[in-house]
Wavefront OBJ file of the C-alpha trace (Angstrom):
o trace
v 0.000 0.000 0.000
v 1.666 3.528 -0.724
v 2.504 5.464 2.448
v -0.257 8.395 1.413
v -3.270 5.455 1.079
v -1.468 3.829 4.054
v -1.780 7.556 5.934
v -5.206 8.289 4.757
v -6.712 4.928 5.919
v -4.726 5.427 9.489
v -6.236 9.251 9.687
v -9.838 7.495 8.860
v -9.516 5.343 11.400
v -8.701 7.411 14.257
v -11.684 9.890 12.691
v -13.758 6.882 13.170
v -12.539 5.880 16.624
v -12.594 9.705 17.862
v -16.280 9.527 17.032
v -17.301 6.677 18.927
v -15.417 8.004 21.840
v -17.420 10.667 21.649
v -20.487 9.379 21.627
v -19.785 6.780 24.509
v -18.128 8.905 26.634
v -17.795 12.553 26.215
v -17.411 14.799 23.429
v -13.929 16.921 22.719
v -13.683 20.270 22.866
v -14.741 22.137 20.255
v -11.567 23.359 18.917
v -10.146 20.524 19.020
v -12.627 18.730 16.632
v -12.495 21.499 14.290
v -8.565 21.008 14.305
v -8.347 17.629 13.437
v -11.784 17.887 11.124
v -9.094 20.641 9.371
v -6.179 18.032 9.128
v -8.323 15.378 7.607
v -9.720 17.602 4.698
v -6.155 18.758 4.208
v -4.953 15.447 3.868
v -7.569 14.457 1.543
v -7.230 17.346 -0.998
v -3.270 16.281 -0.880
v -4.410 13.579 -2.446
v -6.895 15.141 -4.764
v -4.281 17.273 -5.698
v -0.985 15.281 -6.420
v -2.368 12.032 -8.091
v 1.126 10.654 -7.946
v 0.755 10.037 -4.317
v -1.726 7.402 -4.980
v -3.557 8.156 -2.404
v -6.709 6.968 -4.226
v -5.956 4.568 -6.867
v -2.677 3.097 -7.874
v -1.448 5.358 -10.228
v 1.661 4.820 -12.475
v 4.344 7.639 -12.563
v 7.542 5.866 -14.139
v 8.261 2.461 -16.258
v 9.446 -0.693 -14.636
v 12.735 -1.116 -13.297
v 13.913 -2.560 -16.502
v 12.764 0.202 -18.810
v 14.707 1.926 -21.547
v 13.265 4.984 -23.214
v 11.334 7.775 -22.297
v 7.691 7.606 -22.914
v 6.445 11.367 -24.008
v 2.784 11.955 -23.129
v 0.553 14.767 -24.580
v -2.168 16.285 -23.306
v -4.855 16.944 -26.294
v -7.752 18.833 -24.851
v -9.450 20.385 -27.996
v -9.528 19.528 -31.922
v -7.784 22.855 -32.665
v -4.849 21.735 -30.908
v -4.631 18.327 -32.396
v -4.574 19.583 -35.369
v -1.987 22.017 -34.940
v -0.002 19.458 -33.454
v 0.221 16.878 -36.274
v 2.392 18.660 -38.145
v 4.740 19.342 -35.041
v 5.309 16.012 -34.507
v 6.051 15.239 -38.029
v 9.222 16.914 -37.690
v 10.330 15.510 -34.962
v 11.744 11.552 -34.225
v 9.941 11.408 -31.721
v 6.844 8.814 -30.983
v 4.244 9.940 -28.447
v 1.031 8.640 -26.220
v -1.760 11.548 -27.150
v -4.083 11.522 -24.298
v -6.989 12.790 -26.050
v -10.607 13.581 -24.759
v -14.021 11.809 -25.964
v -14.779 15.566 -27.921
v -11.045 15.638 -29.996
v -11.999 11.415 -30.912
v -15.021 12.787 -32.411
v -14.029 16.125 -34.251
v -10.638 14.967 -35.180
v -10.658 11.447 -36.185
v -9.235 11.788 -39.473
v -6.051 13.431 -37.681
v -5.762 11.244 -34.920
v -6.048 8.354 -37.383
v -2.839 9.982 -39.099
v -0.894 10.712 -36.203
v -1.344 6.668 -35.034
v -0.315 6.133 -38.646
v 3.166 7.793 -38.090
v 3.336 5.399 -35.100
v 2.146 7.345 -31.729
v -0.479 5.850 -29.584
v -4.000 7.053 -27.956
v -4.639 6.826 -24.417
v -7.913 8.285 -23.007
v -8.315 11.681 -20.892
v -10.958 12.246 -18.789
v -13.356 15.162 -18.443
v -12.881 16.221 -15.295
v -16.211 18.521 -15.510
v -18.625 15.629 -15.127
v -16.711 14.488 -11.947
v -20.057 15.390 -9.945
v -22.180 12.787 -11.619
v -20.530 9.118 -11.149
v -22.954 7.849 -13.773
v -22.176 10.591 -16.225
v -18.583 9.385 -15.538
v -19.376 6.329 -16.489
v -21.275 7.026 -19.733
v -18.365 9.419 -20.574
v -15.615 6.873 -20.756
v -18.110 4.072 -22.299
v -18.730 6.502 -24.960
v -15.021 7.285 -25.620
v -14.637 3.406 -25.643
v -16.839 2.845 -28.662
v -15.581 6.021 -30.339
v -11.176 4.738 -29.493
v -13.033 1.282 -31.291
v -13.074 3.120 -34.919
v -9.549 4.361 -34.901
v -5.937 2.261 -34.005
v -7.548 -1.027 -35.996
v -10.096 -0.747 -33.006
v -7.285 -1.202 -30.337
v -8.401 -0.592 -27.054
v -6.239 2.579 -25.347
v -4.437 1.081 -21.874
v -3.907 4.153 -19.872
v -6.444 7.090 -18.694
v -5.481 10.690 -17.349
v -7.623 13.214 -16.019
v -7.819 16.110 -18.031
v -7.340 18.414 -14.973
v -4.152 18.232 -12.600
v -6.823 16.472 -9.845
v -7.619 13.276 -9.937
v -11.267 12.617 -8.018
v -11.721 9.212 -6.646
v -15.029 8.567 -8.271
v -12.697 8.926 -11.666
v -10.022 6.922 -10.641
v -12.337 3.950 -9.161
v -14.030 3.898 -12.632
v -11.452 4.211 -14.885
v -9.847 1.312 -13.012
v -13.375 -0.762 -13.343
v -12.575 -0.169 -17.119
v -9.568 -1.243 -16.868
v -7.210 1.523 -17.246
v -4.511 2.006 -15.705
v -4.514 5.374 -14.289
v -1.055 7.060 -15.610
v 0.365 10.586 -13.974
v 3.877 11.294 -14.978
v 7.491 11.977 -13.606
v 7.391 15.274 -14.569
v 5.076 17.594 -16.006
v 6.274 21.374 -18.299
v 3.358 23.846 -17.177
v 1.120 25.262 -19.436
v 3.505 28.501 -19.945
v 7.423 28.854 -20.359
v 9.327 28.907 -16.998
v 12.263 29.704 -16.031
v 12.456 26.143 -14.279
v 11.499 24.285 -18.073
v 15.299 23.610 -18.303
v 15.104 21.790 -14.882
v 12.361 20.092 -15.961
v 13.174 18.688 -19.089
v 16.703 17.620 -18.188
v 15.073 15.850 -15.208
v 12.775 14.273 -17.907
v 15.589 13.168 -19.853
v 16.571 9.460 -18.342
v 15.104 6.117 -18.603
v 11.728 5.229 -17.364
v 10.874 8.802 -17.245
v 6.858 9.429 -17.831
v 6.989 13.418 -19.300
v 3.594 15.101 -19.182
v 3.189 18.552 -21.529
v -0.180 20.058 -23.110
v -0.473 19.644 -26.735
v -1.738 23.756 -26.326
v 1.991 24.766 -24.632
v 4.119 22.536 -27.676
v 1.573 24.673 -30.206
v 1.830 28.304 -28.879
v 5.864 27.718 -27.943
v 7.261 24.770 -30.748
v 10.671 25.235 -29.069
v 9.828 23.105 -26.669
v 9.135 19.973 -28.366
v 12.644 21.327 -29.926
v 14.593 21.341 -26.682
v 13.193 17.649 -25.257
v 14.305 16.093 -28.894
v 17.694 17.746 -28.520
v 17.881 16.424 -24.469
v 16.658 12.737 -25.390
v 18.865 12.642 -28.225
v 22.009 13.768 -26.156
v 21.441 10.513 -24.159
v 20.634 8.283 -26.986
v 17.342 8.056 -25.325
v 14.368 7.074 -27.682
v 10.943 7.627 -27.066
v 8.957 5.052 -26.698
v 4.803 4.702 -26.141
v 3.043 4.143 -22.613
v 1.480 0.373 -23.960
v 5.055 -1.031 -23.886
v 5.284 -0.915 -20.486
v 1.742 -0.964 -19.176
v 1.754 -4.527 -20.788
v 3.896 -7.644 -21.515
v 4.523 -9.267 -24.157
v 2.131 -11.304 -23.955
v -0.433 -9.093 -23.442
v -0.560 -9.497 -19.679
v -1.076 -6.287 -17.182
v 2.132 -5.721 -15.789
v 1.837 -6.366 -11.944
v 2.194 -3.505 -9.525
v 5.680 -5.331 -8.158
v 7.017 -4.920 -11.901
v 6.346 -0.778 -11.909
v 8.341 2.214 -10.126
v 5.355 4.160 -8.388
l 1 2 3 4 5 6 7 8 9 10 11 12 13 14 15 16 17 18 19 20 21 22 23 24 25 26 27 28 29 30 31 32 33 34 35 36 37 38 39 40 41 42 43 44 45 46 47 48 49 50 51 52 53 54 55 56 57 58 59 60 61 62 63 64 65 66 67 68 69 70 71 72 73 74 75 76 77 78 79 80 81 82 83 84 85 86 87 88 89 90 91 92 93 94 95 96 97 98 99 100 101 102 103 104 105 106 107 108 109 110 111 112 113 114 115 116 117 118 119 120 121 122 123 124 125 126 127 128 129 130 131 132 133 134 135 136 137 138 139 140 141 142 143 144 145 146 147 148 149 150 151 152 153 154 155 156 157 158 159 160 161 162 163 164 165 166 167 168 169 170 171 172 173 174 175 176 177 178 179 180 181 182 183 184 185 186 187 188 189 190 191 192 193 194 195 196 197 198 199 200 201 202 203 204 205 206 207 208 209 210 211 212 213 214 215 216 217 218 219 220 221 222 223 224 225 226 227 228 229 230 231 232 233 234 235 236 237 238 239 240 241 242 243 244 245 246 247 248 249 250 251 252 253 254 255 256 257 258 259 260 261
């Protein structure tokens, strides 16, 4: 069990154990409940917050031990940016996993079908705006499903993202029922330059490295996609898709043991 799961279910169970007390013997005071009431909510948006810490759901963040490669993963939100980023990548060696939403599958599907042509894969990324409704959740990714069935020879994607930086529990517990494994990355190039991008992308630039951008930042500023192909390619380091090393060879889910996370 990671240590944040491990912490939440320990906090739970003193919240649980506090109550009793205080219902069979006497109530704290006031402050005091409002204190650890303020902990616990902390705690939990931690985990909303930083999907990484798995708090949740096991979530993967790097390859196995054994991995070579870095796998490059791209946010595509909206069919404006997928198709400005077709032609990006087309310059580049480079061989991506597009996390794209249920919307881009249906407005784009001639590019997307292109893009898996010139070898990148599709992975699915959910809406985080019907988080409030588990049963619109679950429509939401059934319908993505049956549109991801039309495109990649009707290859079913392997790993899900949520399209926001927080990753709700209702989300994750479906997208696992699905069958998805539930993918954050090692590091992640904000939506705008930063001064720290340099950081970023050299700490990017090693094996087993997950590297998380938005299709919108590698549009607006190109250079980027630039200076990750010049990092990898310093290191010899190819790029390599999520679905070799969410599965073996066989075809088999890789177990939990096999995974850095």
């Amino acid at each position: 069990m990671p240590p944040a799961r491990a912490l939440l279910v320990v906090a739970s169970v003193a919240g649980i154990g506090w109550m009793l007390r205080a219902l069979v013997l006497e109530p704290p005071p006031l402050v005091h409940a409002f204190v650890a009431l303020g902990a616990y909510l902390a705690l939990v948006a931690v985990g909303l917050t930083c999907p990484s810490l798995a708090m949740f759901v096991d979530v993967v963040t790097e390859g196995p031990r054994d991995a070579r490669g870095v796998a490059l993963t791209i946010d595509v939100a909206d069919a404006a940016a997928a198709r400005a980023l077709a032609p990006l990548l087309e310059g580049h060696a480079l061989r991506a996993t597009l996390f794209v939403t249920r919307a881009v599958v249906e407005e784009t599907p001639e590019t997307l079908a292109s893009l898996v042509a010139a070898g990148h894969e599709l992975a699915l990324l959910g809406n985080a705006g019907l988080v409030w409704s588990r049963r619109a959740l679950e429509a939401e990714l059934d319908a993505a499903l049956k549109l991801f069935a039309t495109l990649d020879g009707g290859r079913r994607p392997v790993a899900f993202r949520a399209a926001s930086r927080t990753l709700a529990p209702a989300l994750a517990s479906i997208a696992r029922a699905l069958r998805f494994d539930v993918v954050d990355a090692t590091v992640s190039l904000g939506a705008r330059p930063s001064v720290g991008d340099d950081v970023v992308i050299g700490r990017a630039a090693r094996d087993g490295a997950i590297v998380r951008v938005s299709a919108s930042r590698l549009v607006v500023g190109p250079e980027l996609l630039e200076a990750l192909s010049a990092a990898f390619g310093r290191l010899q380091l190819a790029t390599v898709t999520l679905a070799t090393w969410l599965a073996s060879e066989d075809g088999e889910e890789l177990s939990p043991a096999a995974r850095r996370s």
